[in-house]
C-alpha positions as a printed Julia matrix, in Angstrom:
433×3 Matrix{Float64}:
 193.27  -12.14   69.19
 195.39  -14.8    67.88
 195.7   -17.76   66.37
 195.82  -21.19   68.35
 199.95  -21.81   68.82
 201.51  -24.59   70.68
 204.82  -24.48   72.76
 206.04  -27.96   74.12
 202.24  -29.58   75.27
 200.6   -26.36   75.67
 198.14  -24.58   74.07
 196.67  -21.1    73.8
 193.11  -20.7    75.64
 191.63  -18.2    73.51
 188.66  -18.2    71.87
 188.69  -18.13   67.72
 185.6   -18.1    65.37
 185.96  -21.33   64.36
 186.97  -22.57   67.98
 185.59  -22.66   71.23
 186.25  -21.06   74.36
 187.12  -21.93   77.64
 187.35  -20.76   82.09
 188.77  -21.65   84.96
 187.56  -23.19   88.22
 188.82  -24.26   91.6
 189.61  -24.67   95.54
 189.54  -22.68   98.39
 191.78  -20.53  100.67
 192.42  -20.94  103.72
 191.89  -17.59  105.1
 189.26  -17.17  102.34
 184.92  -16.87  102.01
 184.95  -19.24   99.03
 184.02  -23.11   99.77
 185.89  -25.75   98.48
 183.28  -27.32   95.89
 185.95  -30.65   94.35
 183.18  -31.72   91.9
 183.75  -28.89   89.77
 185.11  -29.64   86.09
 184.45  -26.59   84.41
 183.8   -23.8    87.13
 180.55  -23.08   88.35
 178.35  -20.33   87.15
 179.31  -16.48   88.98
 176.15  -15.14   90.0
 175.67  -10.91   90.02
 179.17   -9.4    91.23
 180.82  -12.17   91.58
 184.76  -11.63   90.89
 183.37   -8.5    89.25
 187.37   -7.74   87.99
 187.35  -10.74   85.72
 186.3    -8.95   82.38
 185.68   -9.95   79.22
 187.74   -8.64   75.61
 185.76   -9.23   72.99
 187.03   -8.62   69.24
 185.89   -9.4    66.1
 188.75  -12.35   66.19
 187.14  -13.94   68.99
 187.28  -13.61   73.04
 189.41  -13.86   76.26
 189.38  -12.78   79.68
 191.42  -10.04   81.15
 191.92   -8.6    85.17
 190.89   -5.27   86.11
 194.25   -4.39   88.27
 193.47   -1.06   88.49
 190.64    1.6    88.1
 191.8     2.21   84.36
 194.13   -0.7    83.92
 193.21   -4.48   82.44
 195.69   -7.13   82.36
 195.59  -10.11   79.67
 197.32  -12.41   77.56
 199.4   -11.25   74.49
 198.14  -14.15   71.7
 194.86  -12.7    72.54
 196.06   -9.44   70.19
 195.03   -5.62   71.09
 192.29   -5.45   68.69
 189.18   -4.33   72.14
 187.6    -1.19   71.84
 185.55   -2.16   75.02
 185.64   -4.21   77.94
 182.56   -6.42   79.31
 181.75   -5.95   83.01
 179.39   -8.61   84.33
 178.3   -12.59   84.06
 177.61  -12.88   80.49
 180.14  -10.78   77.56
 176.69   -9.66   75.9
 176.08   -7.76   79.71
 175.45   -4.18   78.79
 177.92   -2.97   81.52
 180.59   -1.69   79.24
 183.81    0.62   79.21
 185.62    2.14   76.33
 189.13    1.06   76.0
 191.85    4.17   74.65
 194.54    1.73   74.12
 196.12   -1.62   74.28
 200.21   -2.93   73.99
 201.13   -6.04   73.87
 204.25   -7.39   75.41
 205.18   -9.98   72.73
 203.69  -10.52   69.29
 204.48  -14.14   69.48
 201.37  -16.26   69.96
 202.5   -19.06   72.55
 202.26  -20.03   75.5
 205.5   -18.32   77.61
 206.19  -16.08   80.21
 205.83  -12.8    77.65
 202.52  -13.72   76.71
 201.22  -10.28   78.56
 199.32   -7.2    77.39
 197.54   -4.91   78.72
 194.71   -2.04   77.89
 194.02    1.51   79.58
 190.26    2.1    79.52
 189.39    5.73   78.16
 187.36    6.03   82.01
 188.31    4.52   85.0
 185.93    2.19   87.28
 185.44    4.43   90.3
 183.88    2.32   92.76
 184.06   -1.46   92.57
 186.15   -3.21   95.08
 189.68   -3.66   93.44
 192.1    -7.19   93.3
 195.29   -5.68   92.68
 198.61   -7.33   91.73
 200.17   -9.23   94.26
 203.87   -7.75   94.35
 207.22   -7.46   96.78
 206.55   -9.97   99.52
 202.8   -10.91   98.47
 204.57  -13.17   96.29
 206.12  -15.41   99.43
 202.25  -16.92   99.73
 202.48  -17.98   95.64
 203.52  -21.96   96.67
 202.78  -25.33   95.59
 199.46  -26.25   97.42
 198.54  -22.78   98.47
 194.99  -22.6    98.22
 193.82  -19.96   95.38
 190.82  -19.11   92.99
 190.54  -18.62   88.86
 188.03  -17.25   86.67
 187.43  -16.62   83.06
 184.49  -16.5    80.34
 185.15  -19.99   78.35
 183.84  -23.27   78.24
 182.96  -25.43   80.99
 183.9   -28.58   79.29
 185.82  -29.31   76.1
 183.85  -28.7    72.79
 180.45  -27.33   74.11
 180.08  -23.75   72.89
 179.19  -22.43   76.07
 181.82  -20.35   76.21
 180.71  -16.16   76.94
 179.65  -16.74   80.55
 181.62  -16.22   83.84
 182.47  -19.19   85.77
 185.11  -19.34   88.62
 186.45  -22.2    90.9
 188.96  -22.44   93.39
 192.12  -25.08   92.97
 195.49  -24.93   94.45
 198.77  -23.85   92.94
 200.45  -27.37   91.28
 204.05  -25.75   90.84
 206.12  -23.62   88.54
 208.53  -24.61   85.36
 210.43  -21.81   83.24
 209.63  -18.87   85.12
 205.81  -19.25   84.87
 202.86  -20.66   87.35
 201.4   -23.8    86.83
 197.21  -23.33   88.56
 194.36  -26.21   88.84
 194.45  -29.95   87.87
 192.63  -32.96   88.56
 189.7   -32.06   86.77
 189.81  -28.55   87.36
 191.41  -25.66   85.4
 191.18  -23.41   82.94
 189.87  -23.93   79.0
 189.47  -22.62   75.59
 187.87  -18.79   76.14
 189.66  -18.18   79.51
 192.92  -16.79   77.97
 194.29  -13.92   80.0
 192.12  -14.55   82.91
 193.05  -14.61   86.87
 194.31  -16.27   89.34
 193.38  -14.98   92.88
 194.58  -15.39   96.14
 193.81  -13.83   99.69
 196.44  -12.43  101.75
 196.62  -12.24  105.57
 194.7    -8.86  105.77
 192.16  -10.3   104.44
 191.76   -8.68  100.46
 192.42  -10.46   97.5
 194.72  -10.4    94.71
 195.4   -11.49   91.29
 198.85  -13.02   90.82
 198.43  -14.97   86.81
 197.56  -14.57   83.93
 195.91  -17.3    81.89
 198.89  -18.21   78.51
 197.61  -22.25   77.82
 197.86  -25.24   78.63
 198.02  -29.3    77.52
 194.76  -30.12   77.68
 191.1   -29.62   80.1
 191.31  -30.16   83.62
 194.92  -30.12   83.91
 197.22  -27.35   85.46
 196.93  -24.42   83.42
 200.27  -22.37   82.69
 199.87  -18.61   84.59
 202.11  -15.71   83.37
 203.31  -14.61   86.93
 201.72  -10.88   87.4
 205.06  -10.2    89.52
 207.03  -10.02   86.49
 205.05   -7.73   84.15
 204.12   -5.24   86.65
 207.59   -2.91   85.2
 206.9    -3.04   81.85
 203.62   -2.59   82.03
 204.31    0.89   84.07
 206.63    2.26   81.96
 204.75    1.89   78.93
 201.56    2.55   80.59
 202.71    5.72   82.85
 200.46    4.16   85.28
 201.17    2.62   89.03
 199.42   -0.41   89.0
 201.21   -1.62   92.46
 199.36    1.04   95.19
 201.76   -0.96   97.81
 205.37   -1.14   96.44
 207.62    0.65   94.31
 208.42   -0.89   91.08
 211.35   -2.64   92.0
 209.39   -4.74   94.84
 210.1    -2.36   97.79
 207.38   -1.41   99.97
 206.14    2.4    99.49
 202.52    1.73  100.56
 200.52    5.12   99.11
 196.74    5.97  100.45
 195.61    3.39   98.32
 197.65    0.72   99.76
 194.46   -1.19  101.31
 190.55   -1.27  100.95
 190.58   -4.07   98.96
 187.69   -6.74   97.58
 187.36   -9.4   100.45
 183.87  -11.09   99.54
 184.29  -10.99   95.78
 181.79  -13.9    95.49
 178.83  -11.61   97.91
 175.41  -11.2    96.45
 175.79   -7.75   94.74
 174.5    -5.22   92.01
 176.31   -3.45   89.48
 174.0    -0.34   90.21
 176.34    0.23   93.1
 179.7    -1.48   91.19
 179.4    -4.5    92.87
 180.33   -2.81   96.41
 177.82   -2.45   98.7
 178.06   -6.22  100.32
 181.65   -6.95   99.92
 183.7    -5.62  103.26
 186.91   -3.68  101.92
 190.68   -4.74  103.32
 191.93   -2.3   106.21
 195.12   -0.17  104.77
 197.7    -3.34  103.94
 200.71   -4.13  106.79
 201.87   -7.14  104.65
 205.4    -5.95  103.54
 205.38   -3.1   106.34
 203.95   -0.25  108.0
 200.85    1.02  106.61
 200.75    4.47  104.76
 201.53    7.43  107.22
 201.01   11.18  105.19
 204.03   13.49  105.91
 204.25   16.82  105.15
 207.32   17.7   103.05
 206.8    18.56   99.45
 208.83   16.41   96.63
 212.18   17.96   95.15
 211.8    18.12   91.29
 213.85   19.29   88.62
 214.61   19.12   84.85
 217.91   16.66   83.8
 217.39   17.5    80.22
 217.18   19.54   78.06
 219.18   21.68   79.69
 218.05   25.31   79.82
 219.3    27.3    77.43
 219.22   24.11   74.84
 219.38   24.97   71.11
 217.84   22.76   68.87
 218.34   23.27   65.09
 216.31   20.93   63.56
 212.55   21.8    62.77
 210.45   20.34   63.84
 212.51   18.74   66.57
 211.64   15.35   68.6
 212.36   16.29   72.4
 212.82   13.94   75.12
 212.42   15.61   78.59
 213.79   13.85   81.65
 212.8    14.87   85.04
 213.76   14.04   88.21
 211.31   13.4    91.01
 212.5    12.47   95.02
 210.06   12.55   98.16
 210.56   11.06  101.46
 207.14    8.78  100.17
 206.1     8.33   97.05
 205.49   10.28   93.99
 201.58   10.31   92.93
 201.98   12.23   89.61
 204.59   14.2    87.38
 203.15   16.68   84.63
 205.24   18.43   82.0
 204.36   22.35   81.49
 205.08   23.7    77.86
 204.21   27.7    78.32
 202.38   27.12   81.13
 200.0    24.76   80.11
 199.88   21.14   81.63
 200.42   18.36   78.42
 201.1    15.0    79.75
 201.16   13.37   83.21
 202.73   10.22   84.18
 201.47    8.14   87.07
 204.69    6.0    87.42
 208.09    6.52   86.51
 210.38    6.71   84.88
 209.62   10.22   84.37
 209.73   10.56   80.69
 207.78   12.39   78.21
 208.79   12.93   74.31
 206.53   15.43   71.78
 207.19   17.37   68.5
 208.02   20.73   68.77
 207.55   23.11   66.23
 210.08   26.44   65.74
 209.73   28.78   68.78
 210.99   29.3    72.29
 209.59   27.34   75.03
 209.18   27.46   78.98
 209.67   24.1    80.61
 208.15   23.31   84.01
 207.96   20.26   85.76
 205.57   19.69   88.58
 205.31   16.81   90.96
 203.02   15.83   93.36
 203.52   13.05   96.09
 201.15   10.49   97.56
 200.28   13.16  100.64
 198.87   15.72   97.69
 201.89   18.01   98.71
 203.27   19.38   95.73
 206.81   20.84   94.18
 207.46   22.8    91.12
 210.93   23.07   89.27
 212.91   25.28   88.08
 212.04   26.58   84.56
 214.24   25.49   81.32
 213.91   27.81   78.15
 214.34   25.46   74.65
 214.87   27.15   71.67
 214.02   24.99   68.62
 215.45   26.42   64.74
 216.21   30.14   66.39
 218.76   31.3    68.68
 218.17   33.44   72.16
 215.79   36.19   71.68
 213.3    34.8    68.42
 210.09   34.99   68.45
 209.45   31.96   67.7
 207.07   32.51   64.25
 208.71   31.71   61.04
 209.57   34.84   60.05
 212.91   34.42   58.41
 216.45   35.34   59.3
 217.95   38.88   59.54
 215.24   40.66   61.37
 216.32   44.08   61.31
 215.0    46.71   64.38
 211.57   47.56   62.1
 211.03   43.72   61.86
 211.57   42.96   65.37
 209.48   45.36   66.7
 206.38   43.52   64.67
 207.99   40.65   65.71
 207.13   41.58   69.07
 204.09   42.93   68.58
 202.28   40.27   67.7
 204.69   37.92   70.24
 201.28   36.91   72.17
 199.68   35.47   68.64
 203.21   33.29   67.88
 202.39   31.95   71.64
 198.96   30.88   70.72
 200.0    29.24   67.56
 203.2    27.64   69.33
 200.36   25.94   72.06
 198.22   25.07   68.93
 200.89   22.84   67.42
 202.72   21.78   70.57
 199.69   20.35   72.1
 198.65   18.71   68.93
 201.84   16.82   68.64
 202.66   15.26   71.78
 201.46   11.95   72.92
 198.83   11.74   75.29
């Protein structure tokens, strides 16, 4: 979490120790189920389930509010730091509904308000069942305009200075306008506050589900429009450093590649619910999405993939040595999945390109594999690429020492299946993921 930091009139909405904390509140959509309520100040109170992918981060340094995007994927503000081991599902951030985090990056270690002021954390389990609000990318993004009708969320204070910060409140509000690339939300009374840092934005698209488009960076003061880090822009980053697709609709670039889970998303997200069931049972999910384009149609052909580098036959002298593989991954959809296959073993997957993986490989000779898999669970395999790191063609791959004579290379190779093991050992314990 971070300190408070100011940038032109703005402020950061996190929540600090010796601060207070703050949410958002709002107006309705047109095409949406929530009523327009223009009394509210500091949101009203969500009852069970309600916008169950608001979450709460709480640190020792204080809290915020983050979006679940994804079954294993939580977006939120950078100033509110990377120091979660858990996120809070629920109404209160004491609920008991919790989910370990493996890992969080942060975009930009600057704490103030801006367009970088994005991070996100990969929970160690994903959240199978509840009703999703994914990012709203490609052409989604035509509906983000001044006046459109849209709802916000977050875990702060309902008004300024009175500790009751740590419960869920939403509201809807409209969109007031943009100014230097971000998304101005709320106004007139109504907006987010201290406490409601890195929390949504909603809106509800023409097929009826609902998606987050901001993230909560600051603002100049309560009940006034609230500065939004557009989710359109951090949805490459956040892919390539996660691994993970986070757009089920589109390609990275903004294209539309719908996959199978291009559709069945939340459209009641403020139904009567329980979290027994993940907050599911009396919210209606979206048909498969036509918003950009055709819905997703399986095919049949298996992906093309193949190994740019190393080459095979590469020689690598240092020991250990820091390999980057690139591989190359084409199908006439989408690609699901790439894994990387050291001696036959599976060691990292990627769930979004690029297609990139880097480890530490000790001396020995290794089989490279790549293996892809598209969005129709058809599957390719590529050819093989031998690496030899600190021995030429034909070692063994233990450190046995130079100028093996015929004696020493028949032990060599008798105990070839024991250098294997050990290679697997310290292969597997050095690479990432």
């Amino acid at each position: 979490m971070a300190h408070r930091a100011a940038l032109l009139p703005a402020f950061c909405l996190s929540l600090l120790p010796a601060a207070a904390g703050a949410e958002p509140v709002g107006a309705s959509t047109g095409t949406g189920s929530v009523s327009l309520d223009p009394a509210i100040v500091g949101g009203q109170e969500a009852t069970t389930c309600q916008w169950p992918t608001a979450v709460a981060l709480v640190s020792p340094l204080g809290l915020c509010t983050g979006t679940l995007v994804h079954p294993r994927l939580v977006l939120m503000a950078a100033h509110c730091g990377t120091d979660f081991t858990e996120i809070v599902l629920g109404e209160r951030m004491t609920a008991t509904y919790r989910l370990p985090v493996d890992h969080c990056e942060r975009h930009s270690t600057a704490d103030m308000v801006g367009p970088n002021d994005y991070a996100f954390c990969v929970l160690a389990q994903p959240v199978d069942s509840m009703p999703l609000t994914p990012v709203a990318y490609g052409c989604e993004g035509d509906a983000l305009t001044r006046g459109q009708s849209v709802a916000i969320a977050g875990f702060g204070e309902e008004t300024p200075d009175s500790g009751d910060f740590g419960v869920k409140r939403w509201a809807t509000t409209t969109i007031s306008g943009t100014d230097g690339g971000m998304i101005l939300v709320g106004g007139g009374g109504v907006g987010a506050w201290k406490g409601d840092s890195g929390g949504p934005a909603y809106i509800q698209l023409a097929d009826g589900g609902w998606r987050a488009f901001g993230i909560v960076s600051g603002g100049p003061g309560p009940g006034q429009a609230v500065y939004y880090v557009d989710m359109r822009t951090v949805v490459p980053w956040v892919e390539q450093q996660s691994g993970i697709d986070i757009t089920p609709c589109h390609a990275s670039d903004g294209s539309w590649q719908p996959t199978p889970e291009c559709g069945g998303y939340a459209t009641e997200p403020t139904a009567a619910d329980t979290w027994a069931t993940q907050c599911s049972a009396n919210d209606p999910l979206s048909p498969p999405s036509t918003t950009c384009g055709s819905a997703f149609a399986p095919e049949d052909n298996d992906p093309t993939v193949r190994i740019l580098s190393p080459e095979d036959g590469t020689v690598i002298d240092d020991v250990p040595a820091e390999v980057t593989i690139d591989i190359e991954a084409m199908d006439d959809s989408a690609i699901r999945a790439v894994r990387l296959v050291v001696d036959g073993e599976v060691l990292q997957e990627r769930l979004a390109p690029p297609w990139q993986f880097t480890g530490t490989f000790p001396k020995g000779t290794y089989e490279l594999v790549a293996l892809a898999q598209d969005v129709s669970g058809n599957d390719g395999r590529s050819d093989s690429a031998t690496l030899y790191v600190g021995e030429e063609p034909g070692g063994c791959g233990c450190n046995a020492g130079g100028g093996a004579g015929f004696g020493e290379l028949c032990l060599a190779l008798a105990i070839v299946l024991w250098c294997r093991r050990q290679r697997e050992r310290r292969v597997r314990r050095n690479f990432p993921g």
